[in-house]
Backbone as a printed PyTorch tensor [residue, N CA C, xyz], in Angstrom:
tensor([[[-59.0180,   2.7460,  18.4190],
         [-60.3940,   2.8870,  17.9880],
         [-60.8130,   4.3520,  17.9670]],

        [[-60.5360,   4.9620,  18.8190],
         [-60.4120,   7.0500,  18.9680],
         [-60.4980,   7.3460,  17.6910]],

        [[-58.8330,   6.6450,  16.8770],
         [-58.2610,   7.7900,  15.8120],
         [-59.5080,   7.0800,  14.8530]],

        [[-59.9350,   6.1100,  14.5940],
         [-61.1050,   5.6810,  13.4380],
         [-62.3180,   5.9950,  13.6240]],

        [[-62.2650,   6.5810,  14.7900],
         [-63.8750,   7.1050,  15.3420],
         [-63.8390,   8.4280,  14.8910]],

        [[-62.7190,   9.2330,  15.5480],
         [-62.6460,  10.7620,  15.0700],
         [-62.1450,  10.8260,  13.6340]],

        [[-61.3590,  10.7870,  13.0800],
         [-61.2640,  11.2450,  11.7230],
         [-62.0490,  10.2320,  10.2840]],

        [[-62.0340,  11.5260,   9.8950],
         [-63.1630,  10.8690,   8.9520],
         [-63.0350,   9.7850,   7.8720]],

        [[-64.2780,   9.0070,   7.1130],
         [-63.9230,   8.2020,   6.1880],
         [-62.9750,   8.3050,   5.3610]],

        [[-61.4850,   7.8990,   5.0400],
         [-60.9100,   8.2500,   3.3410],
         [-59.5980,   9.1970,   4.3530]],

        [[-59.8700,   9.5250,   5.2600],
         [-58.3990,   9.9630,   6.2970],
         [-57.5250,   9.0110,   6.8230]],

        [[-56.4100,  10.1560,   6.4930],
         [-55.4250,   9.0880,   6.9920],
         [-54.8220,   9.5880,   8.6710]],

        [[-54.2910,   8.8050,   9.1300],
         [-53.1330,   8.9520,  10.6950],
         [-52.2620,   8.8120,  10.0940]],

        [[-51.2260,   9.5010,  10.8780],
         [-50.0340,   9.1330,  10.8130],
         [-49.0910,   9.2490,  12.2050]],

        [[-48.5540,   7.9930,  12.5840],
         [-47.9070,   7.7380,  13.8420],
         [-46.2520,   7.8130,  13.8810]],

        [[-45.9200,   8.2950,  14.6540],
         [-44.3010,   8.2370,  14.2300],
         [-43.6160,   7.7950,  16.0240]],

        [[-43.3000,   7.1600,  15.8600],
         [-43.1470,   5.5730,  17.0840],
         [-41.7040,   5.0960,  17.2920]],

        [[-41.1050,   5.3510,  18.9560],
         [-39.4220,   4.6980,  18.8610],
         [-39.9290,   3.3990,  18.9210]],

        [[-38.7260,   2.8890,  18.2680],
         [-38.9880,   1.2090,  18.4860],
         [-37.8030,   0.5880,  18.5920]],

        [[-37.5230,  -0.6370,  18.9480],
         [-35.8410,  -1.1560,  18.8700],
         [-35.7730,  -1.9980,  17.2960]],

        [[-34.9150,  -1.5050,  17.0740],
         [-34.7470,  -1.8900,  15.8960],
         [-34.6430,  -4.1590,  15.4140]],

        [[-35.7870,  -3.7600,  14.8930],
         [-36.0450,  -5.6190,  14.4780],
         [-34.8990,  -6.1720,  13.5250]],

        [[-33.9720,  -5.8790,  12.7350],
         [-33.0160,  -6.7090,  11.9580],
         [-32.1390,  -5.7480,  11.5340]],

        [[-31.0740,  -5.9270,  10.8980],
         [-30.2520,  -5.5210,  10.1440],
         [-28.6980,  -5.3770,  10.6320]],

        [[-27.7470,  -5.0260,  10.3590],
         [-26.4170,  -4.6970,  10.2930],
         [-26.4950,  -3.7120,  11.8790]],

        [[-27.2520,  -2.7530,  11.7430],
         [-26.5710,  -2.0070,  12.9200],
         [-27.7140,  -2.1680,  14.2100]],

        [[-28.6570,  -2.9060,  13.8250],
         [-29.9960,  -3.4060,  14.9100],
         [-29.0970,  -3.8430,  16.4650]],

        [[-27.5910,  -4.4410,  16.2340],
         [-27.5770,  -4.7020,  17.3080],
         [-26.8070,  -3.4280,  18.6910]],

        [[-26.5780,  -2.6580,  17.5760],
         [-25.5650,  -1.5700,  17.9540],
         [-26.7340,   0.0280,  18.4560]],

        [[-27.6580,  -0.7680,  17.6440],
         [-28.9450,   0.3740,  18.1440],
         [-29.6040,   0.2950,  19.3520]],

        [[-30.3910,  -1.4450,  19.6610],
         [-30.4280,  -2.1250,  21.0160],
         [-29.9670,  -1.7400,  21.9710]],

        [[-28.2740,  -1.7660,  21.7420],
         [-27.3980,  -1.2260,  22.8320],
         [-27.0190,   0.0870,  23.1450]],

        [[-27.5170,   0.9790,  22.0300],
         [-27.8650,   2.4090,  22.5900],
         [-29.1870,   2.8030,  23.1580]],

        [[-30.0830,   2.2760,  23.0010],
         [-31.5050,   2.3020,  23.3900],
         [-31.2980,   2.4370,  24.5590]],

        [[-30.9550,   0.7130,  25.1160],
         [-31.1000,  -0.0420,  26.3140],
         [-30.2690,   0.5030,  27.3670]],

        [[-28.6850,   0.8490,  27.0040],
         [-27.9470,   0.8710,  28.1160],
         [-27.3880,   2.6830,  28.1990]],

        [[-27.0470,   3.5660,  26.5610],
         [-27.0520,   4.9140,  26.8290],
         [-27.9510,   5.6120,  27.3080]],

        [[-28.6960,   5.1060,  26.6120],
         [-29.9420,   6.0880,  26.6220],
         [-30.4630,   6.8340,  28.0550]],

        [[-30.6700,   5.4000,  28.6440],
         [-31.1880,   5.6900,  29.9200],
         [-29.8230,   6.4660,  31.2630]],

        [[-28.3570,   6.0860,  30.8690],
         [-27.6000,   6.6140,  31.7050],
         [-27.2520,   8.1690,  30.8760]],

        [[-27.4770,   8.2190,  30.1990],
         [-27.3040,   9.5870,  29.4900],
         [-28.4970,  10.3420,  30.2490]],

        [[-29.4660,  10.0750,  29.7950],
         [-30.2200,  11.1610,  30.3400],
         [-30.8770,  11.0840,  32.2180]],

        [[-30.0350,  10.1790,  33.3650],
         [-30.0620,  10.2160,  34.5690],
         [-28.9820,  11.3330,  34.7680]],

        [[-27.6400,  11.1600,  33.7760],
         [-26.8800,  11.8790,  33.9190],
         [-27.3590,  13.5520,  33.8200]],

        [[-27.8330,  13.9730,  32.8720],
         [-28.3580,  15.2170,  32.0420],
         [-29.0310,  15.6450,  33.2550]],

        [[-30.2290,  14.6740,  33.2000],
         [-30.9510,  15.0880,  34.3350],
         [-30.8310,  15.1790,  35.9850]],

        [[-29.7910,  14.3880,  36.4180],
         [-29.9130,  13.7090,  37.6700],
         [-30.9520,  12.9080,  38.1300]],

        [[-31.4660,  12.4360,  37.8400],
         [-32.4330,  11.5120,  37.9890],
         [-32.2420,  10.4350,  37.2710]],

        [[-32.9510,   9.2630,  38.0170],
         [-32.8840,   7.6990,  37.4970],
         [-34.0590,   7.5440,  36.4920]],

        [[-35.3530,   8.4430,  36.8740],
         [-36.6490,   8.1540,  35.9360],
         [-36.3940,   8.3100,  34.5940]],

        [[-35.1180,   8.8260,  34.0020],
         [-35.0750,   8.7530,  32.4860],
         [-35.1160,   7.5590,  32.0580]],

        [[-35.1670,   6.1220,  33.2100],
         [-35.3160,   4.9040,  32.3830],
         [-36.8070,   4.6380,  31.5270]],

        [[-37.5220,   5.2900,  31.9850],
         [-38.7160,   5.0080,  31.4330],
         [-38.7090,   5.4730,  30.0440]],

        [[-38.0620,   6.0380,  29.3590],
         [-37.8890,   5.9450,  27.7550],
         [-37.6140,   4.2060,  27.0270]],

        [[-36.3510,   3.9650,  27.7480],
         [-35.7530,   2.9260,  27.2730],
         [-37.3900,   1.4550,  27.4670]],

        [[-37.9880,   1.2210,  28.7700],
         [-38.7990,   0.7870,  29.1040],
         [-40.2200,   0.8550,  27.9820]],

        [[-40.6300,   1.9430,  27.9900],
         [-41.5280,   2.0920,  26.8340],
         [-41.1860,   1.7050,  25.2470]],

        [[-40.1920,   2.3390,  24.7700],
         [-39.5390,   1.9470,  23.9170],
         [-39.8030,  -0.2900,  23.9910]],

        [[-38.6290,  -0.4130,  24.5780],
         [-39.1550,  -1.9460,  24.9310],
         [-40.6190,  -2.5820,  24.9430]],

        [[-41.5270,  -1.9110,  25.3710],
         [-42.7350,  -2.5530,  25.8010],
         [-43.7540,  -2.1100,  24.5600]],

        [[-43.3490,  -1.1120,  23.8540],
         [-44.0380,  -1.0880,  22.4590],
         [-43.7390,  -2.4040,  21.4710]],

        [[-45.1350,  -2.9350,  20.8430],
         [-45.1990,  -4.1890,  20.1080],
         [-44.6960,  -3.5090,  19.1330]],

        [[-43.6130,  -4.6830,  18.2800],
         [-43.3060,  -4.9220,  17.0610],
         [-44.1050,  -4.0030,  15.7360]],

        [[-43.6840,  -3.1000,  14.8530],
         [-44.1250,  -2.6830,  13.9810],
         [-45.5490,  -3.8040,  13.2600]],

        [[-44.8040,  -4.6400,  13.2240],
         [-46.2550,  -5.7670,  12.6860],
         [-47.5180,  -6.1250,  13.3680]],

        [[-46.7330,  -6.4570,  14.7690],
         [-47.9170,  -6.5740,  15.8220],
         [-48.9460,  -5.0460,  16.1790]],

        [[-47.9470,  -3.4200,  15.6600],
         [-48.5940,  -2.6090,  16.1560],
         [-49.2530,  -2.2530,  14.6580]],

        [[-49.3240,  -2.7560,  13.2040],
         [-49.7970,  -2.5680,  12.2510],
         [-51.2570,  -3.2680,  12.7510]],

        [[-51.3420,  -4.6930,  13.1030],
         [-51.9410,  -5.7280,  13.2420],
         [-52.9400,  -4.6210,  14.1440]],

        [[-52.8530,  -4.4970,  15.6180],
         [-53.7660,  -3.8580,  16.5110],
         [-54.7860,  -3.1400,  15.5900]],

        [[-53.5410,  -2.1460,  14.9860],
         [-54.2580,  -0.5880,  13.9330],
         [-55.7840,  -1.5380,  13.2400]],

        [[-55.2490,  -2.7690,  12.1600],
         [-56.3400,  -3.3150,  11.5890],
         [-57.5690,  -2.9930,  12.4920]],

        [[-57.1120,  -4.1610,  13.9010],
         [-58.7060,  -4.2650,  14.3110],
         [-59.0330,  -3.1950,  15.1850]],

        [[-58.4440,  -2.3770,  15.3410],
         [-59.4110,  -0.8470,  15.6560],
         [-60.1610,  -0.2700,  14.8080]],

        [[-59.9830,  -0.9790,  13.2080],
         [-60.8080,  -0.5470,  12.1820],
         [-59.8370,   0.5380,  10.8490]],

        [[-58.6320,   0.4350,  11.3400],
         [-58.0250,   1.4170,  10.2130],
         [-57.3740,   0.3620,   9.3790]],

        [[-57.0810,   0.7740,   7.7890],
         [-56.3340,   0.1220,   7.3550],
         [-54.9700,   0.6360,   6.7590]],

        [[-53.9800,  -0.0310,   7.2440],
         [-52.6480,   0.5530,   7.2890],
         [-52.2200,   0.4180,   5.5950]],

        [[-51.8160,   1.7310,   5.5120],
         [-51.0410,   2.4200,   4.3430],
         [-49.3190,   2.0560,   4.0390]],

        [[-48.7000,   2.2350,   5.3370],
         [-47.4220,   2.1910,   5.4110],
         [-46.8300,   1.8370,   6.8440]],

        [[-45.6440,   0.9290,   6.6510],
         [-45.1840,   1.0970,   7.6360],
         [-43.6480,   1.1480,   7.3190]],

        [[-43.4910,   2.5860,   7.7370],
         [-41.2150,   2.3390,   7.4910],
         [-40.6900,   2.4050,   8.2900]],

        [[-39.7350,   1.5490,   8.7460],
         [-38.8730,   1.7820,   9.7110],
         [-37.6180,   3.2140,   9.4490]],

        [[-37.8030,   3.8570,  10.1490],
         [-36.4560,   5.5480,  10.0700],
         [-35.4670,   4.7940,  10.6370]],

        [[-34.2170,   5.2250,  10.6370],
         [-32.5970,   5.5230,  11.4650],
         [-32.5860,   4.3700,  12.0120]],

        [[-32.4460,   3.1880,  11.0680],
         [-31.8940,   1.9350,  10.9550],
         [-33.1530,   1.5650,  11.9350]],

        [[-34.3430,   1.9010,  11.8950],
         [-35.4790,   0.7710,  12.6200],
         [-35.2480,   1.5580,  14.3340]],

        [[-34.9120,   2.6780,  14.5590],
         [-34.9850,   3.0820,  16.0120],
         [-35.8890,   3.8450,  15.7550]],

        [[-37.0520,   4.3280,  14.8900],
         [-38.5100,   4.5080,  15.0590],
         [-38.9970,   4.0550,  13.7190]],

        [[-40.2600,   4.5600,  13.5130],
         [-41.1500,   3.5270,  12.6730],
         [-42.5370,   4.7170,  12.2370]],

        [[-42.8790,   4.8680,  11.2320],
         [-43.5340,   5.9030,  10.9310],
         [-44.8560,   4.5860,  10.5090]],

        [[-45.7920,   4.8630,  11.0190],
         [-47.2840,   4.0890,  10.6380],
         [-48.1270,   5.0000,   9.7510]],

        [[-48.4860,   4.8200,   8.9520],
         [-49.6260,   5.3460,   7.8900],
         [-50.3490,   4.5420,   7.9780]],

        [[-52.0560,   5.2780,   8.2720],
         [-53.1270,   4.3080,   8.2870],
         [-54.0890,   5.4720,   7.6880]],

        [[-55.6180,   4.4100,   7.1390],
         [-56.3290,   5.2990,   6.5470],
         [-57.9840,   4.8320,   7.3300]],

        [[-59.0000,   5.3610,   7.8040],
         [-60.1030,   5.1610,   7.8030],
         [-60.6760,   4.7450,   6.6490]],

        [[-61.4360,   3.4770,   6.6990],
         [-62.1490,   2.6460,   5.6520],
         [-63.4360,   4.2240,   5.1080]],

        [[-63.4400,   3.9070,   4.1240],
         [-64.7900,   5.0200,   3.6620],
         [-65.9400,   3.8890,   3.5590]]])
């Protein structure tokens, strides 16, 4: 509701969002880099275990549709939604109603 409050009538947002990838050929091979590299890669890098909280967020972000859907009723109306690098993020285009 922020981004439709602050920018003006006839503006657009634009969100660019990891997400786990919802379908395709390599969706399942992406999952399993998300879920299980991701997070030991960067405990490793870092020494620390808190790099799980990528993989976690990632996870706990709704579905491109469900997060188009929210956008509606905050009042924006969505322009675009593409999934990038086989659906491991998701670029949202939305516009303030004029």
């Amino acid at each position: 509701r922020e981004m439709a409050r602050v920018v003006r009538p006839g503006g657009r947002v634009a969100i660019l969002e990891l997400s786990e990838p919802q379908k395709g050929a390599m969706a399942f091979f992406a999952r399993l880099w998300i879920r299980q590299a991701v997070p030991r890669i960067g405990a490793f890098l870092s020494g620390s275990r808190e790099y799980r909280y990528l993989q976690q967020s990632i996870a706990a972000f709704p579905a491109p549709d469900a997060f188009a859907a929210q956008m509606a009723r905050a009042g924006l109306r969505t322009v675009a939604t593409r999934p990038l690098t086989f659906g491991v993020c998701c670029l949202y285009v939305a516009e303030v109603p004029r």
